[in-house]
PDB file of N, CA, C and O in Angstrom, chain B, residues numbered from 101:
ATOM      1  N   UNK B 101     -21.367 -68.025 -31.153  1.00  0.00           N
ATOM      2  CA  UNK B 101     -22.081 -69.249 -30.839  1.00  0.00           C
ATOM      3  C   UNK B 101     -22.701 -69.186 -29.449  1.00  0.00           C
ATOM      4  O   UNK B 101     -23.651 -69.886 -29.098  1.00  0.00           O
ATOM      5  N   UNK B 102     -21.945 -68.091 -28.522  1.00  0.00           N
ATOM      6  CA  UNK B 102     -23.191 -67.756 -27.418  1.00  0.00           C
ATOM      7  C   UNK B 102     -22.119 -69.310 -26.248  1.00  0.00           C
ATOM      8  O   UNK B 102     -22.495 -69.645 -25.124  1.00  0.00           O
ATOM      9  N   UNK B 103     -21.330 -69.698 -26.704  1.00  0.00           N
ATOM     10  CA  UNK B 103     -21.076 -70.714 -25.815  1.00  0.00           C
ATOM     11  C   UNK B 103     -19.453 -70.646 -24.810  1.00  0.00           C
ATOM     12  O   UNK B 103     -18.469 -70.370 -25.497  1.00  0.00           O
ATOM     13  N   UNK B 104     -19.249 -70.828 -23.637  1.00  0.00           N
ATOM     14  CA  UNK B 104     -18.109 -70.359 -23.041  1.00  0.00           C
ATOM     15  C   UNK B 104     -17.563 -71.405 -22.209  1.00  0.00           C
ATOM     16  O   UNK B 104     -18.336 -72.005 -21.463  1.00  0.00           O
ATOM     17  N   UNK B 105     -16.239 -71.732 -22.236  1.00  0.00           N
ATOM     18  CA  UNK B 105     -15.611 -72.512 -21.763  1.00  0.00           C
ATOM     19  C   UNK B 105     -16.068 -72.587 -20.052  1.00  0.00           C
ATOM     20  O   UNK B 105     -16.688 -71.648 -19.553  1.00  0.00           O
ATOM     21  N   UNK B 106     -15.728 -73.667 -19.338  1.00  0.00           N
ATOM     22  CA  UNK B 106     -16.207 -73.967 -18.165  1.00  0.00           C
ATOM     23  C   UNK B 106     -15.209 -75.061 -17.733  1.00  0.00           C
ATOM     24  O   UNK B 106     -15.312 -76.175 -18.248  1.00  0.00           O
ATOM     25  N   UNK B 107     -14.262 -74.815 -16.832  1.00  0.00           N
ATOM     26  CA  UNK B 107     -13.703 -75.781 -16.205  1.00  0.00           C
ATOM     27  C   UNK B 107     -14.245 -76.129 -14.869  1.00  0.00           C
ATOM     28  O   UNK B 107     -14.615 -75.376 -13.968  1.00  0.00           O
ATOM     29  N   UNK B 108     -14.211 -77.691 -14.937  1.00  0.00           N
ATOM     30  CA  UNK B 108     -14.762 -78.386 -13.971  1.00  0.00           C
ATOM     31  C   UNK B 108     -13.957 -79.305 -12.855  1.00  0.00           C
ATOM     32  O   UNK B 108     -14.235 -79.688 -11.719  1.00  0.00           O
ATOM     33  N   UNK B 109     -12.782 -79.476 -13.766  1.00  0.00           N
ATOM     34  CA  UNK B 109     -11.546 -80.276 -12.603  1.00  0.00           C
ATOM     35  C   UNK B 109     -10.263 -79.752 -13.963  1.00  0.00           C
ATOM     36  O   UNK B 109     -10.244 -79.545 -15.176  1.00  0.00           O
ATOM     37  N   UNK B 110      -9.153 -79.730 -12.565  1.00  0.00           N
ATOM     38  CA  UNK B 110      -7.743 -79.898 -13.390  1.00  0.00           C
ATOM     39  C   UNK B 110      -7.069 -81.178 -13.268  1.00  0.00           C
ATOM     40  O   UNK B 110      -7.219 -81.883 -12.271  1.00  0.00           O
ATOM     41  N   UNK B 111      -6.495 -81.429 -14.032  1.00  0.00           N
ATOM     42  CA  UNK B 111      -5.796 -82.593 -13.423  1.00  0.00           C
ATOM     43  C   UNK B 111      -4.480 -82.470 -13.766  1.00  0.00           C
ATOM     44  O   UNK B 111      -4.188 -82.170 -14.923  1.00  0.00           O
ATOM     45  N   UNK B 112      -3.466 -82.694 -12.766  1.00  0.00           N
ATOM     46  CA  UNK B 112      -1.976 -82.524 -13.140  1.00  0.00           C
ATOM     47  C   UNK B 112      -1.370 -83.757 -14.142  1.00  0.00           C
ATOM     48  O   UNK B 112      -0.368 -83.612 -14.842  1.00  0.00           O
ATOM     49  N   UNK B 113      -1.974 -84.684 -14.087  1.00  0.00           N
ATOM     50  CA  UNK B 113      -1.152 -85.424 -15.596  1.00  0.00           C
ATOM     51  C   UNK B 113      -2.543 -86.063 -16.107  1.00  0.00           C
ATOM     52  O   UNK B 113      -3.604 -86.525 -15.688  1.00  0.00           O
ATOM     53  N   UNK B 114      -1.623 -85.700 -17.636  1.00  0.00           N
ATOM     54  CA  UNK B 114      -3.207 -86.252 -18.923  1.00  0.00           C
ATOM     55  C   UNK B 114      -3.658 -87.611 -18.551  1.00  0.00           C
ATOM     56  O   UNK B 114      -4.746 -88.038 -18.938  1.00  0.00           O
ATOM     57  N   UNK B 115      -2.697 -88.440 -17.665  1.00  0.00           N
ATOM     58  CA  UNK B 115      -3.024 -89.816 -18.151  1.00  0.00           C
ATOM     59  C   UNK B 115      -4.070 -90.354 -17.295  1.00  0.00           C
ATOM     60  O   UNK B 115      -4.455 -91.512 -17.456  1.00  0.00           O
ATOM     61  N   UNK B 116      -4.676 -89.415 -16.179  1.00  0.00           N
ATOM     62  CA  UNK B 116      -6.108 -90.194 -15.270  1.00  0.00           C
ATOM     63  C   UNK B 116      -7.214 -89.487 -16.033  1.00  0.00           C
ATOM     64  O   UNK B 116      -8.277 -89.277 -15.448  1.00  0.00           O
ATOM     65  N   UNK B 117      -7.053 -89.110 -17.272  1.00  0.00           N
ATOM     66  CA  UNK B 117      -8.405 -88.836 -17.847  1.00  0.00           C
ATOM     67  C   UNK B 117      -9.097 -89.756 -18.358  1.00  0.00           C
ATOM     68  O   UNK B 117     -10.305 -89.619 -18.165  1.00  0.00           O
ATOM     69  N   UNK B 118      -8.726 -90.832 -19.062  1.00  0.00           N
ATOM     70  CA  UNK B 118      -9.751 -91.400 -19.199  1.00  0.00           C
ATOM     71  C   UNK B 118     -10.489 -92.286 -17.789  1.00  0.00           C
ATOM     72  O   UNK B 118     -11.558 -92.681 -18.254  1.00  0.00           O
ATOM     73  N   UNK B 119     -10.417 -92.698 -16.519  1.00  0.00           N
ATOM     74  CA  UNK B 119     -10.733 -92.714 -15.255  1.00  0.00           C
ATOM     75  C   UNK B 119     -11.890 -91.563 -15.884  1.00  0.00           C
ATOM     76  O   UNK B 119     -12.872 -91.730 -16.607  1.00  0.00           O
ATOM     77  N   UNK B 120     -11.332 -90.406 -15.295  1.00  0.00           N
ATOM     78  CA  UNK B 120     -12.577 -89.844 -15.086  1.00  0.00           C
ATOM     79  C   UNK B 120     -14.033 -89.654 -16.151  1.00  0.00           C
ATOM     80  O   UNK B 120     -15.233 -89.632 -15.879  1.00  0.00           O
ATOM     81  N   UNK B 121     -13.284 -89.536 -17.446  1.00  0.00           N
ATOM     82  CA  UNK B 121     -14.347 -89.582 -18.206  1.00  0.00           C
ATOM     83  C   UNK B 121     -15.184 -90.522 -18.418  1.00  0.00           C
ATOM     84  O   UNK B 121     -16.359 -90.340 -18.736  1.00  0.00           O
ATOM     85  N   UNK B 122     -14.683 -91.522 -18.269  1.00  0.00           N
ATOM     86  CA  UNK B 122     -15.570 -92.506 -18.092  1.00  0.00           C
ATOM     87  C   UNK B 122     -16.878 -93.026 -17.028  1.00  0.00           C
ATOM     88  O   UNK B 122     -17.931 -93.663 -17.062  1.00  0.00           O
ATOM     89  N   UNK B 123     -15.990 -92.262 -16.077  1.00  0.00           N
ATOM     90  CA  UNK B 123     -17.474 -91.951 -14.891  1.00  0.00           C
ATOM     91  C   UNK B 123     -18.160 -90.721 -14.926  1.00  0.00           C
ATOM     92  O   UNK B 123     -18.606 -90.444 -13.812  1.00  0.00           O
ATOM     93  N   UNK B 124     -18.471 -89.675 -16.001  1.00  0.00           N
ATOM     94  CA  UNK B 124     -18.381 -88.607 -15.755  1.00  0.00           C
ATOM     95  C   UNK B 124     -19.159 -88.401 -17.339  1.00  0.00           C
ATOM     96  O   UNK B 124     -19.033 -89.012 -18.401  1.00  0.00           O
ATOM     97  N   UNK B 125     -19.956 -87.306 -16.942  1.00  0.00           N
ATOM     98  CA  UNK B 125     -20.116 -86.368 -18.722  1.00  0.00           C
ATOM     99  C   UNK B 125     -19.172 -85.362 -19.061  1.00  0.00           C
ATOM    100  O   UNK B 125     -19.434 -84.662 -20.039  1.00  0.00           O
ATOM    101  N   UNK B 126     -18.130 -85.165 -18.436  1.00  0.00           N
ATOM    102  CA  UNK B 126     -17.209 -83.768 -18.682  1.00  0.00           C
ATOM    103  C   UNK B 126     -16.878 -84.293 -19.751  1.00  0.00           C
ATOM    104  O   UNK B 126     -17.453 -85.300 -20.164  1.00  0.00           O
ATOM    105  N   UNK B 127     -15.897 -83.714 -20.394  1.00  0.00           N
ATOM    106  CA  UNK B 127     -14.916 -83.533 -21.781  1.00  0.00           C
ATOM    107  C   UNK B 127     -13.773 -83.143 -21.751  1.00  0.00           C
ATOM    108  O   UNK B 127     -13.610 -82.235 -20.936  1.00  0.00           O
ATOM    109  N   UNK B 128     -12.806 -83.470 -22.350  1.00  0.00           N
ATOM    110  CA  UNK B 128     -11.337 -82.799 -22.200  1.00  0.00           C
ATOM    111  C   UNK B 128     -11.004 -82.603 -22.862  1.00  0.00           C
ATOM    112  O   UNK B 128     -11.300 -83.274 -23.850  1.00  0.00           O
ATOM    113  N   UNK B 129      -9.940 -81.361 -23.016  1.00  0.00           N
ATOM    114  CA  UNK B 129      -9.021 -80.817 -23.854  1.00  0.00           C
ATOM    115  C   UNK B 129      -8.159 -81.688 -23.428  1.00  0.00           C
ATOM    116  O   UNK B 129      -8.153 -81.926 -22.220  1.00  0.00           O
ATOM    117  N   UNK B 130      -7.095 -82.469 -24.426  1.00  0.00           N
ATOM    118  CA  UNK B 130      -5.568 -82.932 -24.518  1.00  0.00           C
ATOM    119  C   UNK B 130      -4.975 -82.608 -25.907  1.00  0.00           C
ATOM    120  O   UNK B 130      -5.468 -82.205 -26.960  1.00  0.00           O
ATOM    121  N   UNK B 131      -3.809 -82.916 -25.532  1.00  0.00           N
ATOM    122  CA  UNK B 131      -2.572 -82.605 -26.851  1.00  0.00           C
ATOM    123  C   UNK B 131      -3.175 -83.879 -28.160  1.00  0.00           C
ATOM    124  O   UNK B 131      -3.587 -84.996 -27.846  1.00  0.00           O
ATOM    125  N   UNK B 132      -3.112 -83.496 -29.230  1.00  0.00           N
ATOM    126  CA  UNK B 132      -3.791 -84.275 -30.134  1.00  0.00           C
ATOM    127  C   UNK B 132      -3.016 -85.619 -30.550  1.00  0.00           C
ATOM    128  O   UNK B 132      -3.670 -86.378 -31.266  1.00  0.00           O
ATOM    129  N   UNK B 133      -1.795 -85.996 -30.225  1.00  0.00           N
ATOM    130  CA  UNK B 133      -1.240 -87.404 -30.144  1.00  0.00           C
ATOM    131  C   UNK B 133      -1.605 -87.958 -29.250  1.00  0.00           C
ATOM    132  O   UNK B 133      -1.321 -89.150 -29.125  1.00  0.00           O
ATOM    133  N   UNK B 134      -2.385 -87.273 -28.281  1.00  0.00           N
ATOM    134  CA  UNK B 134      -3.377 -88.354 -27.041  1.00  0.00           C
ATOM    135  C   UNK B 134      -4.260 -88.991 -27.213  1.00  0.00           C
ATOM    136  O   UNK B 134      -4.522 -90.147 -26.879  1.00  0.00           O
ATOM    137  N   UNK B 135      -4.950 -88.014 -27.933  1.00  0.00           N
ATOM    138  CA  UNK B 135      -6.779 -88.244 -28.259  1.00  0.00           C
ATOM    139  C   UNK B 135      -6.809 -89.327 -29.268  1.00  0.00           C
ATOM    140  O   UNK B 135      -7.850 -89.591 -29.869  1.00  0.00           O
ATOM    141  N   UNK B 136      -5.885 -89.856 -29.440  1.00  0.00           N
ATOM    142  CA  UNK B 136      -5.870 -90.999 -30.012  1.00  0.00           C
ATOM    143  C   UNK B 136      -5.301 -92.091 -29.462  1.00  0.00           C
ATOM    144  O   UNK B 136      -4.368 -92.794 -29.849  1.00  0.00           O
ATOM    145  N   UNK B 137      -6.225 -92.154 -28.185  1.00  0.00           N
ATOM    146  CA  UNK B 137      -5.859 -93.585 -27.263  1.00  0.00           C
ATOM    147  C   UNK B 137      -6.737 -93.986 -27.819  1.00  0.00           C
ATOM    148  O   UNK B 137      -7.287 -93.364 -28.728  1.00  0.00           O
ATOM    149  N   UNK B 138      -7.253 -95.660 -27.223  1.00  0.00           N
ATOM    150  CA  UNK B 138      -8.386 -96.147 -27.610  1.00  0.00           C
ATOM    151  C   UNK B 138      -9.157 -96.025 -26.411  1.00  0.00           C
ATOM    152  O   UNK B 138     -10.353 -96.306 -26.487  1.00  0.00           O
ATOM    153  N   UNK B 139      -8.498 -95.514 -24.908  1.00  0.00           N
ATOM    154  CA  UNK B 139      -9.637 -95.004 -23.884  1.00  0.00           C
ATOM    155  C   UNK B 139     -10.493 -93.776 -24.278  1.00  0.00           C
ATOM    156  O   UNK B 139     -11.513 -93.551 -23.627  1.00  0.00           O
ATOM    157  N   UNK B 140     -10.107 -92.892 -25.401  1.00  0.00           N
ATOM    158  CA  UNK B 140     -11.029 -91.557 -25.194  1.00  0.00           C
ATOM    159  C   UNK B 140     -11.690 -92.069 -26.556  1.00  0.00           C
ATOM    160  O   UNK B 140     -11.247 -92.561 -27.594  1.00  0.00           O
ATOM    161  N   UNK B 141     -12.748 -91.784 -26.153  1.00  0.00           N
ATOM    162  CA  UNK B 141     -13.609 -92.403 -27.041  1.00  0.00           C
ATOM    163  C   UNK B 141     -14.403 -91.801 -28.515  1.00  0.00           C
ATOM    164  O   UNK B 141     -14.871 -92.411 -29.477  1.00  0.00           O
ATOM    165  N   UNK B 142     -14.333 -90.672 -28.270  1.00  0.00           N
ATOM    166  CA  UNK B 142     -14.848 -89.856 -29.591  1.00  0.00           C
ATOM    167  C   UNK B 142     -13.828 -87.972 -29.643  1.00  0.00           C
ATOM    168  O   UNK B 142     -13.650 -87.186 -28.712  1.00  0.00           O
ATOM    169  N   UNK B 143     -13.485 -87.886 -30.787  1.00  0.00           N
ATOM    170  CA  UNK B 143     -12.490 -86.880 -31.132  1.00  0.00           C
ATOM    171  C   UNK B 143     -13.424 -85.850 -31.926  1.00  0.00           C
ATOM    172  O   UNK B 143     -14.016 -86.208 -32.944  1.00  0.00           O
ATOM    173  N   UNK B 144     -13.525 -84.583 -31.425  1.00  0.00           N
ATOM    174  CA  UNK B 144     -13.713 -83.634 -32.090  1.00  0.00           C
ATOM    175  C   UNK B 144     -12.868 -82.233 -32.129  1.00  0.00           C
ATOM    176  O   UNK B 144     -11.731 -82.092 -31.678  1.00  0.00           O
ATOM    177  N   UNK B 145     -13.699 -81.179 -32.793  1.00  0.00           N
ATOM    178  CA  UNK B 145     -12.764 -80.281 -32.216  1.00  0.00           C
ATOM    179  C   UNK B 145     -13.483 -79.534 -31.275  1.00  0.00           C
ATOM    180  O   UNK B 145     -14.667 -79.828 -31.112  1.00  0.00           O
ATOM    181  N   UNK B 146     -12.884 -78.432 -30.490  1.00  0.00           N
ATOM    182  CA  UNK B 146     -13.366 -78.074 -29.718  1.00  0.00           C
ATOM    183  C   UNK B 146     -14.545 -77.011 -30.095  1.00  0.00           C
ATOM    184  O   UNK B 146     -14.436 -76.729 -31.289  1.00  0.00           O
ATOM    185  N   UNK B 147     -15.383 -76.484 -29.624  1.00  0.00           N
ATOM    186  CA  UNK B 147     -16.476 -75.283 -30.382  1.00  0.00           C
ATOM    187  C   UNK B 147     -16.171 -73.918 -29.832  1.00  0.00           C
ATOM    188  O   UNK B 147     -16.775 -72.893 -30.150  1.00  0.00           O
ATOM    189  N   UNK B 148     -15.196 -73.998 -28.995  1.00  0.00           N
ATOM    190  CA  UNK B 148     -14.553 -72.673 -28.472  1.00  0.00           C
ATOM    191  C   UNK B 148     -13.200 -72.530 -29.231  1.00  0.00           C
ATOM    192  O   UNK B 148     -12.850 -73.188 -30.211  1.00  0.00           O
ATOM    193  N   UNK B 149     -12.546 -71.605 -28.630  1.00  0.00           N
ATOM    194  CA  UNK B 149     -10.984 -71.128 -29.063  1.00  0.00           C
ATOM    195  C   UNK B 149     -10.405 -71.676 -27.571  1.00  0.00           C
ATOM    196  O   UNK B 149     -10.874 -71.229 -26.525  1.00  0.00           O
ATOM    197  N   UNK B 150      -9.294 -72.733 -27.590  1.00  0.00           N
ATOM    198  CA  UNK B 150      -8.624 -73.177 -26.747  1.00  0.00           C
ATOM    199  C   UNK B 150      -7.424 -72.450 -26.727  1.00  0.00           C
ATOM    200  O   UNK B 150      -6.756 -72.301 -27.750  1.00  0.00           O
ATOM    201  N   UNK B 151      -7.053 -71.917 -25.474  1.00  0.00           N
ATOM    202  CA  UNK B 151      -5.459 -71.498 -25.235  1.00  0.00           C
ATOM    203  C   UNK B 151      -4.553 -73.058 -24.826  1.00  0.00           C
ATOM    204  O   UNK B 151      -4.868 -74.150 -24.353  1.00  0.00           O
ATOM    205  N   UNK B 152      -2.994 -72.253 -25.436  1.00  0.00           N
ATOM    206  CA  UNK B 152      -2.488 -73.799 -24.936  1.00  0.00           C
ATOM    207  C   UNK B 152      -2.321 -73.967 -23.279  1.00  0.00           C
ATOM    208  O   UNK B 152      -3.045 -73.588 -22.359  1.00  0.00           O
ATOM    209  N   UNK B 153      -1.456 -74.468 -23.290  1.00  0.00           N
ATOM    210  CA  UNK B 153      -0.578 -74.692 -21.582  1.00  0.00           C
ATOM    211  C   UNK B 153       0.616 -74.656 -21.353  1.00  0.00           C
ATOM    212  O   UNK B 153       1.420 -75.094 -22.175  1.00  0.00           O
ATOM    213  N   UNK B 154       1.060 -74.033 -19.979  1.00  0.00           N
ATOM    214  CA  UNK B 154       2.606 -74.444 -20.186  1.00  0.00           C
ATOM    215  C   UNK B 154       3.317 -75.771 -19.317  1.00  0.00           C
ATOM    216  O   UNK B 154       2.940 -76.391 -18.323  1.00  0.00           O
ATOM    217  N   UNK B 155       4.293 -75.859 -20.028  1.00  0.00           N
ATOM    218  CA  UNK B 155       4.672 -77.314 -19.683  1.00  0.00           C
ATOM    219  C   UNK B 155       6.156 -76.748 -18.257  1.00  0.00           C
ATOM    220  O   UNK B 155       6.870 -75.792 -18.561  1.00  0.00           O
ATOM    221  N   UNK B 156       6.260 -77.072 -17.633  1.00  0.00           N
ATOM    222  CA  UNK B 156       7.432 -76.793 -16.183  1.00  0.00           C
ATOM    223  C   UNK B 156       8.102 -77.873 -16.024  1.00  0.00           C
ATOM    224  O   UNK B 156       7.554 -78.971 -15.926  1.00  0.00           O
ATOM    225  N   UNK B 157       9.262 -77.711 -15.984  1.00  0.00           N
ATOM    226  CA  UNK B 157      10.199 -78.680 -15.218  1.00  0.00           C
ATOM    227  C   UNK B 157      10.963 -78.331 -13.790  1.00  0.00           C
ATOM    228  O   UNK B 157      11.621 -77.293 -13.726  1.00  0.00           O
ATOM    229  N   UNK B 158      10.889 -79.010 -12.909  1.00  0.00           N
ATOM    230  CA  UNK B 158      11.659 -79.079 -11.590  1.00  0.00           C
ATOM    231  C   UNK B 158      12.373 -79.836 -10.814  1.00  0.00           C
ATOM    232  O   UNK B 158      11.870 -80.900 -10.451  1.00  0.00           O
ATOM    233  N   UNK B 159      13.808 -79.457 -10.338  1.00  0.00           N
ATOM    234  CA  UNK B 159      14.530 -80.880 -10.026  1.00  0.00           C
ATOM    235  C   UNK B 159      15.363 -80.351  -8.848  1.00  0.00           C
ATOM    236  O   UNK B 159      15.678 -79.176  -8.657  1.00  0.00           O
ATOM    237  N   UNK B 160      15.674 -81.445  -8.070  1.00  0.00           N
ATOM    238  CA  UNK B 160      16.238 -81.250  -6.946  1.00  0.00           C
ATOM    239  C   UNK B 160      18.186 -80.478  -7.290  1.00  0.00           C
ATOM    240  O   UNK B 160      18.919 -80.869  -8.199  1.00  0.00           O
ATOM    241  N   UNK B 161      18.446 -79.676  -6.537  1.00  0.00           N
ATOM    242  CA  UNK B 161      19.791 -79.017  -6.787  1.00  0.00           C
ATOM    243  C   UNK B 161      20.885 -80.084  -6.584  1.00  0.00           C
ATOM    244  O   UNK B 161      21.995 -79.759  -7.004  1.00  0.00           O
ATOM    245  N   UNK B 162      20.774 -81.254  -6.037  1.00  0.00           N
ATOM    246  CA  UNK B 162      21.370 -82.403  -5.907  1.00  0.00           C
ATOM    247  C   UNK B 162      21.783 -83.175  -7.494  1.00  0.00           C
ATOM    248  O   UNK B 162      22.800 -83.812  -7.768  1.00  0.00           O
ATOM    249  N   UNK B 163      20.833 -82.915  -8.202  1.00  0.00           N
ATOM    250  CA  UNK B 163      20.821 -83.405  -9.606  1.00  0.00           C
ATOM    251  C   UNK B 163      21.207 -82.534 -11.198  1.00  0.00           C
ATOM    252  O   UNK B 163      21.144 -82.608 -12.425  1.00  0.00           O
ATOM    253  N   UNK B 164      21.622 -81.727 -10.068  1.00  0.00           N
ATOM    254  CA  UNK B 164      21.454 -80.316 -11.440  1.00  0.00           C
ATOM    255  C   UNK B 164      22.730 -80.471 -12.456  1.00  0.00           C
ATOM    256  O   UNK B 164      22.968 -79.928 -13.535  1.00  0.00           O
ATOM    257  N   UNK B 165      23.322 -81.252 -11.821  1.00  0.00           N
ATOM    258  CA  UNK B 165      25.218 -81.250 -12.651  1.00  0.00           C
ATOM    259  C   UNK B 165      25.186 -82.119 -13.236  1.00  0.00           C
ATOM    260  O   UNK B 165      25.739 -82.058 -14.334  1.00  0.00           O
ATOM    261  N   UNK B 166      24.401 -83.635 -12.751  1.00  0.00           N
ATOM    262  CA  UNK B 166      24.249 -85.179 -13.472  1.00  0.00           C
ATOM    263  C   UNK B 166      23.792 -85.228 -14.682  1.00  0.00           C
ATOM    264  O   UNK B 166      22.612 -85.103 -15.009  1.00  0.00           O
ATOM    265  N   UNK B 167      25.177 -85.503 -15.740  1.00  0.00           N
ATOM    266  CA  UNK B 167      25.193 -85.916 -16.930  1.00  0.00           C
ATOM    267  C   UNK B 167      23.816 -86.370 -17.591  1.00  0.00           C
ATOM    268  O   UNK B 167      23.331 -85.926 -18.631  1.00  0.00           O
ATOM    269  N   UNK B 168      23.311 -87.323 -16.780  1.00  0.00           N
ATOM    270  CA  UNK B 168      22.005 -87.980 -17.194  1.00  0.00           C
ATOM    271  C   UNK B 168      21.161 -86.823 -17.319  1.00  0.00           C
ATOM    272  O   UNK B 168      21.022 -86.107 -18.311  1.00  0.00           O
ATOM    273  N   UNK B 169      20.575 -86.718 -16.109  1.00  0.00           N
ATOM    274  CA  UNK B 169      19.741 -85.036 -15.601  1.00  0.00           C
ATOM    275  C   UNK B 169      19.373 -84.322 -16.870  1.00  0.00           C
ATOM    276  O   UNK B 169      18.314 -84.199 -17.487  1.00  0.00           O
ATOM    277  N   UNK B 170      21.044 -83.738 -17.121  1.00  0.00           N
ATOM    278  CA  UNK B 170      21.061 -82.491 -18.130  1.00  0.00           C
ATOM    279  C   UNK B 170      20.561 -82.794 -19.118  1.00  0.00           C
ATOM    280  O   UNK B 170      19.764 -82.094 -19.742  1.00  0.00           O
ATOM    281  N   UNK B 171      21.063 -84.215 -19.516  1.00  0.00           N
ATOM    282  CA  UNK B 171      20.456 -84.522 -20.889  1.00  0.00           C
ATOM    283  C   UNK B 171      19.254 -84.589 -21.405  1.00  0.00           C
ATOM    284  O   UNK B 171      18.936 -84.104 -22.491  1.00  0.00           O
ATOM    285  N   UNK B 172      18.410 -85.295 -20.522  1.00  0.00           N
ATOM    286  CA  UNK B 172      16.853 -85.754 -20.139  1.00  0.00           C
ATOM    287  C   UNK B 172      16.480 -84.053 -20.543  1.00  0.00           C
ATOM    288  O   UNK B 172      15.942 -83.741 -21.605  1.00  0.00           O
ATOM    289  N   UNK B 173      16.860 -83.123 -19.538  1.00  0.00           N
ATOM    290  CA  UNK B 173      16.224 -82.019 -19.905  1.00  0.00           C
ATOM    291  C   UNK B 173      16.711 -81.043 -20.810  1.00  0.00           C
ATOM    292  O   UNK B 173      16.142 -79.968 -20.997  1.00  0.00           O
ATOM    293  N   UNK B 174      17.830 -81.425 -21.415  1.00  0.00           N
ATOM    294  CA  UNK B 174      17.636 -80.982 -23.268  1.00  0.00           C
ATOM    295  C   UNK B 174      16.896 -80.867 -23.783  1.00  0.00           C
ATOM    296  O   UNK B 174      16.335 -79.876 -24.251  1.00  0.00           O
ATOM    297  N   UNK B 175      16.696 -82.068 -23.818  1.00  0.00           N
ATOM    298  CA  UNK B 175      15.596 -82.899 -24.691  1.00  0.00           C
ATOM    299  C   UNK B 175      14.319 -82.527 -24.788  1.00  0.00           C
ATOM    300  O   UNK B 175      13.676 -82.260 -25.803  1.00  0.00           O
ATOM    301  N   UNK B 176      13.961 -82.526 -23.561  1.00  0.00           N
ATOM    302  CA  UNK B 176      12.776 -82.183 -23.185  1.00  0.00           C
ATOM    303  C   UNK B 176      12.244 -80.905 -23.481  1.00  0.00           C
ATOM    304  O   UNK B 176      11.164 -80.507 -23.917  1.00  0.00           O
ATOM    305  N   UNK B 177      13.612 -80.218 -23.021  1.00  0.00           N
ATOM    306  CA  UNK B 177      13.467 -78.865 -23.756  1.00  0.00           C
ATOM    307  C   UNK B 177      13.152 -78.519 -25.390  1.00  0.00           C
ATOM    308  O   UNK B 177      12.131 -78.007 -25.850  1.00  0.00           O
ATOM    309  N   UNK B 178      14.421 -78.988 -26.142  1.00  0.00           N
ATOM    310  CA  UNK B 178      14.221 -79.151 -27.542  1.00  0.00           C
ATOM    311  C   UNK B 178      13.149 -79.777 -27.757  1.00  0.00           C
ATOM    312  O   UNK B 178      12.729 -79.310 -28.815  1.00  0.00           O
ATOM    313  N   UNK B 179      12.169 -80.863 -27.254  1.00  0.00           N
ATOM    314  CA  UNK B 179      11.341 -81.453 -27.496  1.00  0.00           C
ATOM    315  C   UNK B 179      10.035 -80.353 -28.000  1.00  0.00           C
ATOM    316  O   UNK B 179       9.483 -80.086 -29.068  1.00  0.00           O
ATOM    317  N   UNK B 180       9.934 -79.979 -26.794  1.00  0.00           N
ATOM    318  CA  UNK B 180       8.775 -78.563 -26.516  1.00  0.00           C
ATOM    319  C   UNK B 180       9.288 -77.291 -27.432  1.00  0.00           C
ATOM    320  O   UNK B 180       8.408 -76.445 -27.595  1.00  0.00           O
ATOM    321  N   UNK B 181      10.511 -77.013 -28.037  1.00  0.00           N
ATOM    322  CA  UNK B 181      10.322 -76.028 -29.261  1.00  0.00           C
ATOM    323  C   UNK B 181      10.105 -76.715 -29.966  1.00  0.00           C
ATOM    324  O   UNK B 181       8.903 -76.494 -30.116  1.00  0.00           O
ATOM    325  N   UNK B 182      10.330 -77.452 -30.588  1.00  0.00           N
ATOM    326  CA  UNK B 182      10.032 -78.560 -32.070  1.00  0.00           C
ATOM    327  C   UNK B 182       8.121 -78.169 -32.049  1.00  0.00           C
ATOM    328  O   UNK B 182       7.618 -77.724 -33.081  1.00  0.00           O
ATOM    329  N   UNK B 183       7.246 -78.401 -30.792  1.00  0.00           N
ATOM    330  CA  UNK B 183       5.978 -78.759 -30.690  1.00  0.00           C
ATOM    331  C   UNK B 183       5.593 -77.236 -30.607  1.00  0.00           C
ATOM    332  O   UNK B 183       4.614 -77.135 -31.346  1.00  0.00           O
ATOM    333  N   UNK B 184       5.800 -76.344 -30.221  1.00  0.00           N
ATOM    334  CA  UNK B 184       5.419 -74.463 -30.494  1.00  0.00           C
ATOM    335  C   UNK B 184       5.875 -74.361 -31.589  1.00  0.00           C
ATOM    336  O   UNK B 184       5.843 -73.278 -32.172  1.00  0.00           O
TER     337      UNK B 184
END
């Protein structure tokens, strides 16, 4: 198709995209339970081949033993194999 991806901004969390798109002609790649806000306004697919992303977690060594903590990032963990 002669056509090649072009990034123009990153943004560290999905959720100030619609902000920008809305002032803006760019386009975004997000996870497809997003693209169904009612801020992004039209869903296609992409016309390239998208790679995914990886997702990181980081926490203070103060928190690393807390019951709560661990659990949260089970989860989170198991969450993200369930979705690969």
């Amino acid at each position: 198709m002669g056509r090649k991806r072009r990034i123009g901004l990153s943004v560290s969390s999905f959720l100030v995209l619609p902000e920008v798109l809305a002032v803006s002609e760019m386009i975004a790649v997000v996870p497809s339970r997003m693209a169904h806000s009612p801020a992004l306004i039209c869903v296609q697919e992409p016309p390239v081949e998208i790679q995914g992303f990886t997702k990181s977690m980081a926490w203070h060594e103060r928190s690393h033993r807390d019951a709560a903590q661990q659990w949260l990032r089970e989860l989170l963990h198991e969450t993200s194999q369930r979705e690969a």
